[in-house]
N, CA, C and O atoms as a Tinker XYZ file with bonds, in Angstrom:
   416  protein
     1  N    109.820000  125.005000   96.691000    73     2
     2  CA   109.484000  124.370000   97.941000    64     1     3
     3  C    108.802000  123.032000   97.664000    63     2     4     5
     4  O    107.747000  122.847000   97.057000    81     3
     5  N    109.665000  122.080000   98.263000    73     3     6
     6  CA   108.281000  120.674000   98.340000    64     5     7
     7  C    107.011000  120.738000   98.698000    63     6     8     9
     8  O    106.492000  121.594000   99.414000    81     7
     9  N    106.416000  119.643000   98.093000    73     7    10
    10  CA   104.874000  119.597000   98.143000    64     9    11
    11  C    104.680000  118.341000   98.746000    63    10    12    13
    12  O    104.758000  117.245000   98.192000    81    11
    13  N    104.322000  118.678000  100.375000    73    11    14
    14  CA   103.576000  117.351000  101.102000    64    13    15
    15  C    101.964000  116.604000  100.784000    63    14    16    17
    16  O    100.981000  117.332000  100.643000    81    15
    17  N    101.876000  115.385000  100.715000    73    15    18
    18  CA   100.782000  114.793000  100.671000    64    17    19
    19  C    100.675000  114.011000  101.545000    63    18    20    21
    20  O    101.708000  113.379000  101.766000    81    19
    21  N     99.616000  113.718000  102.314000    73    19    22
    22  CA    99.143000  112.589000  103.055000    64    21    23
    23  C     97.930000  112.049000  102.680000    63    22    24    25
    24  O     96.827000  112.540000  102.922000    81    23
    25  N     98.243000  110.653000  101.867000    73    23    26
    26  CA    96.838000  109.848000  101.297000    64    25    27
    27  C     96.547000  108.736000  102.521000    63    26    28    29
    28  O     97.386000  108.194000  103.240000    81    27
    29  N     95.128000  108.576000  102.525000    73    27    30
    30  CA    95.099000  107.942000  103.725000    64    29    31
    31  C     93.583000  106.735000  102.925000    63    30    32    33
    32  O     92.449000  107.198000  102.805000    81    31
    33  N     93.829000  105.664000  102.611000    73    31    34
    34  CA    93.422000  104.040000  102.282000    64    33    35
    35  C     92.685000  103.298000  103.342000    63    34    36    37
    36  O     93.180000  102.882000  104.390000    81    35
    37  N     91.642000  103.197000  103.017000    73    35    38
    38  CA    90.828000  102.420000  103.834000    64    37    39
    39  C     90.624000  100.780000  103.016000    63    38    40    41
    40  O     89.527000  100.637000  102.476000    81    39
    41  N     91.496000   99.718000  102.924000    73    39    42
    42  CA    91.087000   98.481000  102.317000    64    41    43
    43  C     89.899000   98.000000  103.309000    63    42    44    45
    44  O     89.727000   98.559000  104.393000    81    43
    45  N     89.178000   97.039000  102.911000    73    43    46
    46  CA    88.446000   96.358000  103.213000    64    45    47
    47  C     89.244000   95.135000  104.158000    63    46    48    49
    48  O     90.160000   94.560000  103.570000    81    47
    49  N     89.139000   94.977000  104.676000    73    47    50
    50  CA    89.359000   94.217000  106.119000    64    49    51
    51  C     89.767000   93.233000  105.753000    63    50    52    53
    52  O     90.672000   92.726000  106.415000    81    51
    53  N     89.183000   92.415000  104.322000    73    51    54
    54  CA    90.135000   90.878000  104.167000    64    53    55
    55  C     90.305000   91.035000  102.812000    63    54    56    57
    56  O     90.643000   90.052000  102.152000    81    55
    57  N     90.128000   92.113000  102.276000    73    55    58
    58  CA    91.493000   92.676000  101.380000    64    57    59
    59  C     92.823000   93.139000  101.505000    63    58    60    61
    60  O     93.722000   92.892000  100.701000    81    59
    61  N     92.961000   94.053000  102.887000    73    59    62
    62  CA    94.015000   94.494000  103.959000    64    61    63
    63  C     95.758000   93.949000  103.221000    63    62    64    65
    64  O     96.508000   94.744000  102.655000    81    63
    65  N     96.085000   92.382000  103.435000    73    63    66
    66  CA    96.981000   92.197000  102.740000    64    65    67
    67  C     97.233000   92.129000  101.774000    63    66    68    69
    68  O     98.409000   92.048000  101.420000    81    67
    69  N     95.861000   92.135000  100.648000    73    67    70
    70  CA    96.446000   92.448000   99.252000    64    69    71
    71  C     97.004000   93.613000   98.378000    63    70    72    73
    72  O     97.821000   93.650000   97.458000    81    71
    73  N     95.928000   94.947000   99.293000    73    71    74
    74  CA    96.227000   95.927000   98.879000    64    73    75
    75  C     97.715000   96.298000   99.330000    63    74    76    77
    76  O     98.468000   96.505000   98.379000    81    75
    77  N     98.481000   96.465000  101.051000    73    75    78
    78  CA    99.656000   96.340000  100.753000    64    77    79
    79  C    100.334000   95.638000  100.134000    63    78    80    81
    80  O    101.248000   96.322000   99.674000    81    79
    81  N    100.438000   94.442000   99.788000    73    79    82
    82  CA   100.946000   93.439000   98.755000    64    81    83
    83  C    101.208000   94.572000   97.101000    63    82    84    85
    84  O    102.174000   94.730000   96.356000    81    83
    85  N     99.769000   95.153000   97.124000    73    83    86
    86  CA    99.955000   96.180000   95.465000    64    85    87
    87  C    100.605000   96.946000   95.949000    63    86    88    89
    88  O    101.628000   96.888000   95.267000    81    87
    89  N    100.852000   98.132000   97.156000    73    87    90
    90  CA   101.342000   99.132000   97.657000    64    89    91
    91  C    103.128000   98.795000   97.621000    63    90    92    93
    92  O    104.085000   99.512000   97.327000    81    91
    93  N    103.034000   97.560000   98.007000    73    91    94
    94  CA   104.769000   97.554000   98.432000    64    93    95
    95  C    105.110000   96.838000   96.677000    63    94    96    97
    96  O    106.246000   96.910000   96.208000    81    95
    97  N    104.504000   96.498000   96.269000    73    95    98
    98  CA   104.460000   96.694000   94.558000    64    97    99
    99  C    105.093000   97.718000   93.792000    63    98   100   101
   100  O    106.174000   97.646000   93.208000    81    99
   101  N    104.247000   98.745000   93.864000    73    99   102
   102  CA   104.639000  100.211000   93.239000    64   101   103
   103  C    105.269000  100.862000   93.849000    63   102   104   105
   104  O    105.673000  101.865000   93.261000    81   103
   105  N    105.794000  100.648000   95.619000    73   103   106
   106  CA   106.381000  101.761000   96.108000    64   105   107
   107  C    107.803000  102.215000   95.556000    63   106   108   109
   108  O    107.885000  103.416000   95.297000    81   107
   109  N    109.072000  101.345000   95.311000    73   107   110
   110  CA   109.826000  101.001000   94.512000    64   109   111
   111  C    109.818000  102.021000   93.235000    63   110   112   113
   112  O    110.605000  102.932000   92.976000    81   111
   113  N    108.661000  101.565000   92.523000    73   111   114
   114  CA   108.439000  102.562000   90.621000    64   113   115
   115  C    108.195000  103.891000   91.361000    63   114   116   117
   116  O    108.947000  104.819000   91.062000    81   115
   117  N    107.505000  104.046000   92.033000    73   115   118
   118  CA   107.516000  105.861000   92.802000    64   117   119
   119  C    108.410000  106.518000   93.093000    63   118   120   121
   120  O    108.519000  107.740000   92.983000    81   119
   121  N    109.749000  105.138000   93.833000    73   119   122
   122  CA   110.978000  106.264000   94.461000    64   121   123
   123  C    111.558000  106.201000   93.335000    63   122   124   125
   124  O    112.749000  106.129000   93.640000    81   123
   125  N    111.470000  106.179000   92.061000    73   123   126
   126  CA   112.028000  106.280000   90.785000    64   125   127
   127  C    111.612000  107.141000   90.165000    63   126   128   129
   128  O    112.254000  107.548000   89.196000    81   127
   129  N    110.375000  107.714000   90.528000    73   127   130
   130  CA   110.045000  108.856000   89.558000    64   129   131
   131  C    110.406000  110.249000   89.940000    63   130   132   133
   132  O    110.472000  110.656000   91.100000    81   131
   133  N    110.632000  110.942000   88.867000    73   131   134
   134  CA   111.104000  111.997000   88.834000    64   133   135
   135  C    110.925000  113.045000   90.147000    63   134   136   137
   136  O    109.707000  113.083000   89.972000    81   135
   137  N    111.049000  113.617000   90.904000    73   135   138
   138  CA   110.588000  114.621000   91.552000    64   137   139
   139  C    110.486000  113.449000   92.850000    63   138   140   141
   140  O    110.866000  113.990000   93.889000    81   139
   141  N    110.293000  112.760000   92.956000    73   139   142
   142  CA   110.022000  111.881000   94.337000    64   141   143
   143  C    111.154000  111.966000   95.231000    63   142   144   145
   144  O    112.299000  111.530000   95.114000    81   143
   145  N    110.557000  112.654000   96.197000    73   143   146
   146  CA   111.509000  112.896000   97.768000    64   145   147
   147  C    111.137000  111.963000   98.701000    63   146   148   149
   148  O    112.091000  111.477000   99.308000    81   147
   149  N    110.150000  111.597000   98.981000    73   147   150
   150  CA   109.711000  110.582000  100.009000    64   149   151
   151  C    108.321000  109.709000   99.403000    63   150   152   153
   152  O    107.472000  110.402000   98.844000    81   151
   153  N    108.211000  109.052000   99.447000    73   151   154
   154  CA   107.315000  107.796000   99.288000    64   153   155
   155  C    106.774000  107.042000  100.782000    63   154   156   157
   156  O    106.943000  105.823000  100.761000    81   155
   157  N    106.209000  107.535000  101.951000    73   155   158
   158  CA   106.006000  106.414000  103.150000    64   157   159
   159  C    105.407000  105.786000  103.263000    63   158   160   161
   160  O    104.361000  106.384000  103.515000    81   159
   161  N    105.116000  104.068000  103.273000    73   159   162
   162  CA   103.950000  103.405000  103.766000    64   161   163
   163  C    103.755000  103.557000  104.992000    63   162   164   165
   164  O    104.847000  103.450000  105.549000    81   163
   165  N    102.764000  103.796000  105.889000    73   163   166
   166  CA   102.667000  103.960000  107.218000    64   165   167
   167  C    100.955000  103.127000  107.612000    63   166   168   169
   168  O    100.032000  103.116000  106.799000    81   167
   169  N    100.897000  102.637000  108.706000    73   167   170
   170  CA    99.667000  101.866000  108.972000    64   169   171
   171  C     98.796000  102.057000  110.465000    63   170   172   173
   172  O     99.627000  102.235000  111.355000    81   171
   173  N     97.666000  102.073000  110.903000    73   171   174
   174  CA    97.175000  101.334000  112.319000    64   173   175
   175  C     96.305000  100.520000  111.632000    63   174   176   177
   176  O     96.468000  100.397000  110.418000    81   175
   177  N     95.331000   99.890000  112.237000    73   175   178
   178  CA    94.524000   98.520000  112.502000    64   177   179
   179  C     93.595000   98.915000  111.512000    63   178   180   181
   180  O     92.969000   97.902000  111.200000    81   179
   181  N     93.112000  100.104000  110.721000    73   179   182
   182  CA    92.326000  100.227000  109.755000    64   181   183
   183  C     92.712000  100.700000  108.747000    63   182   184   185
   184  O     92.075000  100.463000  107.721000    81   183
   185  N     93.949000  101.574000  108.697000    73   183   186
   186  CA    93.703000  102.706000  107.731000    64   185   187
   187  C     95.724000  102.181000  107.133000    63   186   188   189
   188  O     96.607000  101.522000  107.682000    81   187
   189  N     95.636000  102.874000  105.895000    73   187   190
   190  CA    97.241000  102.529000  105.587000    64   189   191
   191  C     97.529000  103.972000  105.001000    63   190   192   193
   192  O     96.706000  104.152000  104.104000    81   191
   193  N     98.177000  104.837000  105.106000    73   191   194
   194  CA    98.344000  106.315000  104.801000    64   193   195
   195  C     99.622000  106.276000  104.484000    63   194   196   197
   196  O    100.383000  105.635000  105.209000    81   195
   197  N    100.124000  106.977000  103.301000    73   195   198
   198  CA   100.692000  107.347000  102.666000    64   197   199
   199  C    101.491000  108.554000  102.776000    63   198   200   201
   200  O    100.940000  109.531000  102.269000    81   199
   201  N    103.102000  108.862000  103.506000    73   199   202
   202  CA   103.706000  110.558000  103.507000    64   201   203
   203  C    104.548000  110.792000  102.229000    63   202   204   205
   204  O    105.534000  110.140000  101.889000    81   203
   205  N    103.968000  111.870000  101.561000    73   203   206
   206  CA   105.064000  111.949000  100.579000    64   205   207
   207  C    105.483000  113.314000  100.600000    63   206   208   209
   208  O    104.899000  114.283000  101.084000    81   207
   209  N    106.731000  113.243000   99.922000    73   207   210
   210  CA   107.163000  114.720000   99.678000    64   209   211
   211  C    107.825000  115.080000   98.212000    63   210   212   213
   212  O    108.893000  114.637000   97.790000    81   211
   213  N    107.076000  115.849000   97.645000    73   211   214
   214  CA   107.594000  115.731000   96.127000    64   213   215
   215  C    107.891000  117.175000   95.598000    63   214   216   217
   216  O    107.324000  118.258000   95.743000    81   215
   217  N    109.188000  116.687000   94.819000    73   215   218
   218  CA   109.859000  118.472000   94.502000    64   217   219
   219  C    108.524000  119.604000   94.187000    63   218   220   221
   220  O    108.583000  120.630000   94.864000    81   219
   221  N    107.863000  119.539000   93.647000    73   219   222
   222  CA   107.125000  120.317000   92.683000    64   221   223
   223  C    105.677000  119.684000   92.704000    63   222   224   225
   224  O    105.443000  118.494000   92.915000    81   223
   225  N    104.994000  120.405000   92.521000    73   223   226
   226  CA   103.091000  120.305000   92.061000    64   225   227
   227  C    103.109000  119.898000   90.729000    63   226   228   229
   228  O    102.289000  119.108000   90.262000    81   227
   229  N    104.342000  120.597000   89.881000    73   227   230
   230  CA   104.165000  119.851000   88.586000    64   229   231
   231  C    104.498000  117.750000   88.792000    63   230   232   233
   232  O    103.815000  116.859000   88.286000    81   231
   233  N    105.626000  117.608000   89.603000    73   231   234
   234  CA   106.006000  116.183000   89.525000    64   233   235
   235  C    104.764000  115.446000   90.492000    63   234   236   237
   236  O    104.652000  114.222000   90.438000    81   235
   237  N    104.030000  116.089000   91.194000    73   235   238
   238  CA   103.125000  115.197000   91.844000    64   237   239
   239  C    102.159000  114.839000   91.132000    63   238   240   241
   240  O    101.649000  113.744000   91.371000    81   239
   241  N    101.583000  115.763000   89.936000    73   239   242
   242  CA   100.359000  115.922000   89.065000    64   241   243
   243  C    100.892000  114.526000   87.563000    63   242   244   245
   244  O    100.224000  113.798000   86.830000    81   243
   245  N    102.024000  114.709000   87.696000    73   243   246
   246  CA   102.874000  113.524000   86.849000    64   245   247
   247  C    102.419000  112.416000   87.357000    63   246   248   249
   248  O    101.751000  111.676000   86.635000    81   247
   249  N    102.767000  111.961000   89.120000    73   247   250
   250  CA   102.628000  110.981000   89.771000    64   249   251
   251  C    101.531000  110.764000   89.482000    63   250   252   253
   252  O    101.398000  109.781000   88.753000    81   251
   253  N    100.444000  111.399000   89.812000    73   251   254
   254  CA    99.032000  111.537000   89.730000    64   253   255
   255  C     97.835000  110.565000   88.760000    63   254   256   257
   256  O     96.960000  109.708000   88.887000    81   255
   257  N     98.793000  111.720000   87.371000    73   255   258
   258  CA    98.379000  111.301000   86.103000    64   257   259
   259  C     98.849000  110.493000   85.363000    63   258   260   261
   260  O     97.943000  109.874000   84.806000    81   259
   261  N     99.939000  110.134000   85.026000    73   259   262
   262  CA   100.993000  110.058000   83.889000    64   261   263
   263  C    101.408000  108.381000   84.744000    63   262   264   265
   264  O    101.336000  107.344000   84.086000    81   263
   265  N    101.786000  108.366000   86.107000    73   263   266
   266  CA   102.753000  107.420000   86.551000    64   265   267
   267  C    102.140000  105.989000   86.130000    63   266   268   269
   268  O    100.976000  105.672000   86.373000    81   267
   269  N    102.793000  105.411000   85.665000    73   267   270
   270  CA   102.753000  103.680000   85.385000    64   269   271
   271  C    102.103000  102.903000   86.903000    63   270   272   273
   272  O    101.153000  102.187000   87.220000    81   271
   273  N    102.894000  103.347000   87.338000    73   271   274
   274  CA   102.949000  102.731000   88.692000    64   273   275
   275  C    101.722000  102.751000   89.450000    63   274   276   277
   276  O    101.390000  101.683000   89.963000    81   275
   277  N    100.764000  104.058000   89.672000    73   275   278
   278  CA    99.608000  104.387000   90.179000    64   277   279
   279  C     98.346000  103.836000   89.169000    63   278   280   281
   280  O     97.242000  103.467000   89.571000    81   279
   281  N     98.816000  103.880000   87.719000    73   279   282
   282  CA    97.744000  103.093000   86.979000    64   281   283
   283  C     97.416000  101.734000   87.102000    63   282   284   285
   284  O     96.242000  101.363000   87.109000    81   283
   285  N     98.850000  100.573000   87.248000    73   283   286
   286  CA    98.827000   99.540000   87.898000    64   285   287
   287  C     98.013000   99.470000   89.333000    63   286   288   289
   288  O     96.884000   98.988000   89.428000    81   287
   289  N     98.890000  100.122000   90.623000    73   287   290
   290  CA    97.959000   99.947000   91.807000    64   289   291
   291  C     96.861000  100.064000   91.648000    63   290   292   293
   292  O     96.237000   99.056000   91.979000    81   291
   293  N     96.043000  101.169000   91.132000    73   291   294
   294  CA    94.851000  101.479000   91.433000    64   293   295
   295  C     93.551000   99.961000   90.594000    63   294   296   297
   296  O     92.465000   99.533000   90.984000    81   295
   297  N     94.506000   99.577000   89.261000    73   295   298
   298  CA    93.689000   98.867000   88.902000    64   297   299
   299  C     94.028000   97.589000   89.989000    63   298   300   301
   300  O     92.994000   97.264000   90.573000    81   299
   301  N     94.921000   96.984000   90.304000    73   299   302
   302  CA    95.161000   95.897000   91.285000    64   301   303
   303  C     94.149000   96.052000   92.350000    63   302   304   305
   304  O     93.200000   95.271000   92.418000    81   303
   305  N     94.296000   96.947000   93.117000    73   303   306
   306  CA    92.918000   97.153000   94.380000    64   305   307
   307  C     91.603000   97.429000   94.272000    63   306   308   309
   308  O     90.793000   97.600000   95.183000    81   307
   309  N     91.384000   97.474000   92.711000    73   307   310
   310  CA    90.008000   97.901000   92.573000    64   309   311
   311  C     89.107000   98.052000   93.105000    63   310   312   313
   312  O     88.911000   99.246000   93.329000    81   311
   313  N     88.109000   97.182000   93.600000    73   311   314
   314  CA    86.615000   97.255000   94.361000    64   313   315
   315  C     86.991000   96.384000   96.074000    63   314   316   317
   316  O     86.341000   95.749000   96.904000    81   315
   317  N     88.623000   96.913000   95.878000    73   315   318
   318  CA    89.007000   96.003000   97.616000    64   317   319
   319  C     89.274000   97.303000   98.640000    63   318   320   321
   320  O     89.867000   97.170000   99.710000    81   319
   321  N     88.760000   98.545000   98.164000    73   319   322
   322  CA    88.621000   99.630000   99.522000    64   321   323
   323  C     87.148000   99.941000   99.780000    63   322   324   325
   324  O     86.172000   99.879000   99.033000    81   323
   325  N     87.257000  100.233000  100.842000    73   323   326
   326  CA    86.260000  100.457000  102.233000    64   325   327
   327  C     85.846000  101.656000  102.033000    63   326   328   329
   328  O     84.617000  101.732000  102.015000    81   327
   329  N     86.382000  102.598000  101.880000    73   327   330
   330  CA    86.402000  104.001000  101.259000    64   329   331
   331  C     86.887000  104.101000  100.612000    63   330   332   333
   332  O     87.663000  103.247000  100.184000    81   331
   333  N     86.645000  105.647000   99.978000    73   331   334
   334  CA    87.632000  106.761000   98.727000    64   333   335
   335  C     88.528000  106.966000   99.506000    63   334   336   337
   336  O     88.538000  107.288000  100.694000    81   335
   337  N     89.685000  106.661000   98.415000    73   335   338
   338  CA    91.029000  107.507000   99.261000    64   337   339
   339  C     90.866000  108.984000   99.114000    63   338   340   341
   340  O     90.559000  109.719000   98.175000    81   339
   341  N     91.273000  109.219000  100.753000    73   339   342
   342  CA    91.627000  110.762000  101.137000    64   341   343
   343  C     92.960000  111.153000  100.754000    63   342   344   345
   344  O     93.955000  110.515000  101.097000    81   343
   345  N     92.991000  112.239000  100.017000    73   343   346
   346  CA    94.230000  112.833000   99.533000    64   345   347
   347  C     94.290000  114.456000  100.396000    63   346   348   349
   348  O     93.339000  115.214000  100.587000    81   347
   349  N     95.450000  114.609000  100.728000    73   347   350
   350  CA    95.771000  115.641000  101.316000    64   349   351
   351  C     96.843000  116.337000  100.981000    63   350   352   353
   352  O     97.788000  115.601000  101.264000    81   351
   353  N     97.315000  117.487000  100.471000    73   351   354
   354  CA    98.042000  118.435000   99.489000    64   353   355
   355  C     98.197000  119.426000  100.632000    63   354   356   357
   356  O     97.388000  120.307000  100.921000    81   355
   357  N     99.382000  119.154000  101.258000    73   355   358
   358  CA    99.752000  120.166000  102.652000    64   357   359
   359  C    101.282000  120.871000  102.417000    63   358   360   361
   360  O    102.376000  120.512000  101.982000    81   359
   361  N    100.594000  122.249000  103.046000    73   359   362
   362  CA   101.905000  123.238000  103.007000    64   361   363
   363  C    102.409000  123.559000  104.604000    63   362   364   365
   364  O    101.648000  123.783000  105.546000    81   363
   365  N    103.435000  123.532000  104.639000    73   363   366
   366  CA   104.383000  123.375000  105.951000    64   365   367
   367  C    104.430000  124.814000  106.562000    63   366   368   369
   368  O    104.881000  125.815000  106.005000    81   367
   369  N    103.822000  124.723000  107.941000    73   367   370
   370  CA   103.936000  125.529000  108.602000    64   369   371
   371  C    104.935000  125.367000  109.749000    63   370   372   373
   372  O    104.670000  124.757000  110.785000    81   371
   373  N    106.172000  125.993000  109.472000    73   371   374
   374  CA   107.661000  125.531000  109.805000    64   373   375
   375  C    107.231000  125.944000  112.113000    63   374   376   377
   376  O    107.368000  127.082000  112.562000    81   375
   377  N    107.083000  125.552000  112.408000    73   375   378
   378  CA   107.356000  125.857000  114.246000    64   377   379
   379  C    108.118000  125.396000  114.739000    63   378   380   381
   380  O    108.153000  124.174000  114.600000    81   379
   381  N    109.349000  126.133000  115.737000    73   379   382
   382  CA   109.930000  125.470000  116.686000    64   381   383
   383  C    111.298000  125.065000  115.734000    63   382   384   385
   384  O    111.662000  125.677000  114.730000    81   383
   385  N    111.803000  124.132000  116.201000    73   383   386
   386  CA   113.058000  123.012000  115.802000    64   385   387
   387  C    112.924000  123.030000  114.089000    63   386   388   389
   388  O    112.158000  122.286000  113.478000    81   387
   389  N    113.687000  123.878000  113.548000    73   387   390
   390  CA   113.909000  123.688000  111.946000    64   389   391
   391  C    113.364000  121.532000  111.760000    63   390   392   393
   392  O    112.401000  120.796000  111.547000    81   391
   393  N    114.561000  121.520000  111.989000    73   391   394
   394  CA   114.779000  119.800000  111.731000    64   393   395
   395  C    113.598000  119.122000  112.175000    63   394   396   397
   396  O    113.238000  118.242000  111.394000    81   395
   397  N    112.846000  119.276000  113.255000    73   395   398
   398  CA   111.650000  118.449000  113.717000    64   397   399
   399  C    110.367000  119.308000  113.832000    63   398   400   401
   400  O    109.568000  118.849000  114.649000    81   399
   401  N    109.821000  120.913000  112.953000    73   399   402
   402  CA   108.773000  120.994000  112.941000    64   401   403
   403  C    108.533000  121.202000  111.270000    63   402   404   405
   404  O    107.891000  122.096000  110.718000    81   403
   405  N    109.233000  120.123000  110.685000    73   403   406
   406  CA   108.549000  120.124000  109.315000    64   405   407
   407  C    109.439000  118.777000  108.819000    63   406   408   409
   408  O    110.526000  118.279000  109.112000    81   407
   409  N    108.330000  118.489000  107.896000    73   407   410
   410  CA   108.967000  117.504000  106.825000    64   409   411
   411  C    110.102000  118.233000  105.672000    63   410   412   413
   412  O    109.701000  119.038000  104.832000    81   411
   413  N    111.506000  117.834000  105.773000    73   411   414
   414  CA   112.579000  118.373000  105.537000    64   413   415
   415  C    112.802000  117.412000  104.020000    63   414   416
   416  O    113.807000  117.574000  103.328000    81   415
């Protein structure tokens, strides 16, 4: 079964375009890595959150640890978030409409 995450980025307000600037950077090296089902940038007026869906707990812990790509971002945005990113490791509770009550 896939493994959903929702990371949710607080940049600093006139960091905002740099950090997506790093985000749409690495998003690309992510949909390349192994196990990667979804990669989403998603945004409102503060926050930039992240949907992913990845085969396995083993390929996310890869992403995690191991990925090129996340070692780059994280050093690129360094001391330009507002907060700790929130990471969220969610299991699908299927309701209703197969197709529209879960990430497929």
């Amino acid at each position: 079964m896939s493994v959903v995450v929702v990371a949710t980025i607080t940049p600093k307000p006139e960091y905002r375009d740099e950090v997506i600037a790093a985000m749409k950077q690495a998003i690309p090296l992510v949909h390349a890595e192994d196990g990667c089902e979804l990669y989403a940038l998603h945004a409102d007026d503060d926050q930039l959150v992240m949907v992913e869906r990845w085969t396995s707990a083993d390929a996310l812990k890869k992403h995690g640890t191991e990925a090129p790509a996340m070692r780059d971002f994280n050093a690129a945005i360094g001391d330009k978030l507002a907060a700790p990113t929130v990471v969220l490791r969610l299991d699908a509770i299927p309701a209703g409409d197969q197709a529209k009550g879960q990430l497929l």
